[in-house]
Each structure stands twice: as structure tokens, then as C-alpha cells.
C-alpha atoms as a printed R data frame, in Angstrom:
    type eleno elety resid chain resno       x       y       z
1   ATOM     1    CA   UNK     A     1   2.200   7.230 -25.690
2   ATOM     2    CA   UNK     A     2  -0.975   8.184 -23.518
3   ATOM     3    CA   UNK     A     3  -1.491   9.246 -20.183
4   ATOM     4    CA   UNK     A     4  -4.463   8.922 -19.192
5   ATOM     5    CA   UNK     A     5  -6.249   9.326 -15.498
6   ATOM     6    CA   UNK     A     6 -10.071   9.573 -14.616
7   ATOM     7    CA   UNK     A     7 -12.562   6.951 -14.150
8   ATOM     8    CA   UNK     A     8 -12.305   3.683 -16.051
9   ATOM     9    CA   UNK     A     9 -14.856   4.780 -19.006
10  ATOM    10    CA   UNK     A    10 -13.103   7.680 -19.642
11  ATOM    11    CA   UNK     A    11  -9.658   5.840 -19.954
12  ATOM    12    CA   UNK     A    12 -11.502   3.137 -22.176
13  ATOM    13    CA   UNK     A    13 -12.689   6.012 -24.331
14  ATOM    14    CA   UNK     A    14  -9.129   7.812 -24.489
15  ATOM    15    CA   UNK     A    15  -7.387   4.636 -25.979
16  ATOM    16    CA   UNK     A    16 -10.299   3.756 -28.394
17  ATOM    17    CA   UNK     A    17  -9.590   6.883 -29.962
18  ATOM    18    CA   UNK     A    18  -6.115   5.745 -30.714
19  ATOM    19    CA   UNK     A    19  -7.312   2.756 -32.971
20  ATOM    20    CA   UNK     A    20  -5.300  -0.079 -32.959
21  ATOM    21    CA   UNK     A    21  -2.219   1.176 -33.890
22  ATOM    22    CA   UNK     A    22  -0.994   1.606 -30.278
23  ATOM    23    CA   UNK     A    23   2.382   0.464 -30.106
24  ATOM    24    CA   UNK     A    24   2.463   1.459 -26.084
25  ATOM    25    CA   UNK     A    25   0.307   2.737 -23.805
26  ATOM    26    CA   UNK     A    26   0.530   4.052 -20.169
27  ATOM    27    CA   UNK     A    27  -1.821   4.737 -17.439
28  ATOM    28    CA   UNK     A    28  -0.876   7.090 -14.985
29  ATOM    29    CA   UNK     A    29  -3.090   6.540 -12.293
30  ATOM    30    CA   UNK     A    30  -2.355   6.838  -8.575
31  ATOM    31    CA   UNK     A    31  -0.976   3.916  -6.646
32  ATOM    32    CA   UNK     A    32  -4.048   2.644  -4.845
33  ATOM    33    CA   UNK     A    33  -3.644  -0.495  -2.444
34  ATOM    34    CA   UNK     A    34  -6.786  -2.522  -1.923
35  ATOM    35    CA   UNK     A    35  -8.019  -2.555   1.471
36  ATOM    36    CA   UNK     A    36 -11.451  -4.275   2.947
37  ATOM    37    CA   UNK     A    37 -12.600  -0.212   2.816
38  ATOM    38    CA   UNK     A    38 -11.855   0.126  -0.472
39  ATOM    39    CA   UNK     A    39 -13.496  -3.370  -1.516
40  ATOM    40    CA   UNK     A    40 -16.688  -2.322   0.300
41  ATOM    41    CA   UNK     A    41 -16.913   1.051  -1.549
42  ATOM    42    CA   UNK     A    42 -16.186  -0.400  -4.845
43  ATOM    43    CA   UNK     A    43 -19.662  -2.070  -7.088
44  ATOM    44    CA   UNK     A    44 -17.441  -4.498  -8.702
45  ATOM    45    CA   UNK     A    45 -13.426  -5.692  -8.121
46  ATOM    46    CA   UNK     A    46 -12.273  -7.318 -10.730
47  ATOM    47    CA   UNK     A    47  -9.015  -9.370 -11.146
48  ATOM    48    CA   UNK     A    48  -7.184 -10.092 -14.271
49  ATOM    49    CA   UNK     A    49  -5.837 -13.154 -12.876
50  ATOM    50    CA   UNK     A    50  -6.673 -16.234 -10.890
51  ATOM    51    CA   UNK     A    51  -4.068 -15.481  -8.665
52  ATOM    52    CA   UNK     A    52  -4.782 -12.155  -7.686
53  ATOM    53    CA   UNK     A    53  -8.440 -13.057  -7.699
54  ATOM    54    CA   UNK     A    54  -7.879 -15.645  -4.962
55  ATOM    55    CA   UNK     A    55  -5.968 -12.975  -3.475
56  ATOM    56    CA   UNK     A    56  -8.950 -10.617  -3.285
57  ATOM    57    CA   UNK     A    57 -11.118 -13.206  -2.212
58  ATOM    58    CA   UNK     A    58  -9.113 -13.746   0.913
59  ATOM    59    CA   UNK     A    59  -8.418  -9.894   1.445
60  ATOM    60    CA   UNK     A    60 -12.502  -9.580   1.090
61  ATOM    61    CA   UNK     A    61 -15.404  -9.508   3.956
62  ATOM    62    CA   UNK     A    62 -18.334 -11.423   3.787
63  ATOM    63    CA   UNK     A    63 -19.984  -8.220   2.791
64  ATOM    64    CA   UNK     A    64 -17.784  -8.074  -0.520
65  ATOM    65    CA   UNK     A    65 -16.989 -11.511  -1.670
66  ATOM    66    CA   UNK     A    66 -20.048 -11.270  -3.900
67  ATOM    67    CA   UNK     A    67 -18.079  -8.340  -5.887
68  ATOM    68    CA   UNK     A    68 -14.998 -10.139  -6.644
69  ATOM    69    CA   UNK     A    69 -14.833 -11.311 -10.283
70  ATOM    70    CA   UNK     A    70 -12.202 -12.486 -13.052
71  ATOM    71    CA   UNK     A    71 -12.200  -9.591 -15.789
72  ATOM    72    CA   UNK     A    72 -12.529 -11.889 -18.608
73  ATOM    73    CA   UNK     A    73 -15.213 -14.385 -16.037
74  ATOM    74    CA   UNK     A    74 -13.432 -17.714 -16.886
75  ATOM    75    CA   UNK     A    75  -9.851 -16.905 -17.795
76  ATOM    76    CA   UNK     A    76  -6.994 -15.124 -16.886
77  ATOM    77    CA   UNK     A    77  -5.788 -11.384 -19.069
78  ATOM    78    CA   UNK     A    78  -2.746 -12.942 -20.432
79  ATOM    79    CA   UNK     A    79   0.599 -11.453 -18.807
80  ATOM    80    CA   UNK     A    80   2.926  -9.517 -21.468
81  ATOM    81    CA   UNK     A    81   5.668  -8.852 -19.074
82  ATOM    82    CA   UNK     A    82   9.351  -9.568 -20.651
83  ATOM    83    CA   UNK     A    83   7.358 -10.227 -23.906
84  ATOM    84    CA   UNK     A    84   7.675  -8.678 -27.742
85  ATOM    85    CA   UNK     A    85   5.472  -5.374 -28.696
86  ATOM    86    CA   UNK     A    86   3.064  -8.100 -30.189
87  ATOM    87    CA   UNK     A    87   2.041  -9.918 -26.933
88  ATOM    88    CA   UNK     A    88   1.350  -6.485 -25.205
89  ATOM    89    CA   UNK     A    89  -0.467  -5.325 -28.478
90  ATOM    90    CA   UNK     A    90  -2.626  -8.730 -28.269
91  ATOM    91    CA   UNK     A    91  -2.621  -7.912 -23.980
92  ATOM    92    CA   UNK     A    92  -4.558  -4.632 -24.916
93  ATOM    93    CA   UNK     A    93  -6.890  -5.812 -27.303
94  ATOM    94    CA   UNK     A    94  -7.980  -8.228 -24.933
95  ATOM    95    CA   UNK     A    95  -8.440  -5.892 -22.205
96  ATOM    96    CA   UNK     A    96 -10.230  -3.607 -24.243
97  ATOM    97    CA   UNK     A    97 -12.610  -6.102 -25.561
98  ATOM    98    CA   UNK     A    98 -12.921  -7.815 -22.043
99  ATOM    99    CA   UNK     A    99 -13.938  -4.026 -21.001
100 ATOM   100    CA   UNK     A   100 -16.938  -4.236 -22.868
101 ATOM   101    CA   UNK     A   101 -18.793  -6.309 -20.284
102 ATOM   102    CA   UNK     A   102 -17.762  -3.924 -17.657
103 ATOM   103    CA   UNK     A   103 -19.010  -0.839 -19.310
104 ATOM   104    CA   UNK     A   104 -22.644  -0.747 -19.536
């Protein structure tokens, strides 16, 4: 299991150096609420669903809508929850290869 806290590069780089063979990982960040403030502050909020990218959309000001993206830009990070190790092993590959785009 990892633990791992920082910025969002840094916790990309900590579970690349675990390979593949992750059978679990969990990041223990602090529990942040999105707010308008927090949405202006941020370059780029992305969602990892269409639902809680309309979501953001609403919660955003005309100053931020422009931010708001889908993670993977035309689909939806598939949910694991109440799923096999296999469909949260296939969840985090495709989070870490959506991350690429992000990461520049």
C-alpha cells in the first residue's frame, strides 16, 4: 500500500515507481471541498466524470468555466467501486495514462 501526499506530479511519480504490480493503492490527501475560491486559484479542474463535471460547471464563475475539463477529454474514468481487484487495477492504469496529458 502507498501513502502518498504532495502535489499531483509527485504522487504520479510515487506510484510509477511501483510498476504495475499494484494490487491497492491509497492517497492520503486532505479532504478539500471545491469552492468558487478554490476553482479560481486552480489552472485546470478536472473531473473524472460527466457528472461531477456538470457539477463543477454549475459550482464555477464565469471567470473559471474555461478551466473545467473531463480528465480523459471525451469520456468518463471508469468507476471501480464494489468491483474485483481487476477493475480497480484497470481504474489505475487509466488514470495514470490519462495523467499524462496533465503533466507537461
Amino acid at each position: 500500500m502507498v501513502r502518498a501526499s504532495g502535489s499531483a506530479t509527485q504522487t504520479y511519480q510515487e506510484v510509477q515507481k511501483l510498476g504495475r504490480g499494484v494490487d491497492r493503492i491509497e492517497l492520503k490527501l486532505d479532504e478539500v471541498q471545491v469552492s468558487p475560491e478554490l476553482m479560481e486559484w486552480a489552472d485546470t479542474v478536472l473531473a473524472m466524470d460527466k457528472a461531477n463535471l456538470a457539477a463543477l460547471r454549475n459550482l464555477a464563475g464565469e471567470h473559471t468555466a474555461g478551466k473545467v475539463a473531463l480528465y480523459l477529454g471525451d469520456e468518463d474514468v471508469p468507476d471501480p467501486w464494489g468491483q474485483n481487484e481487476a477493475a480497480f487495477a484497470s481504474c489505475v492504469e487509466t488514470i495514470l495514462t490519462g495523467a499524462q496529458r496533465h503533466l507537461r
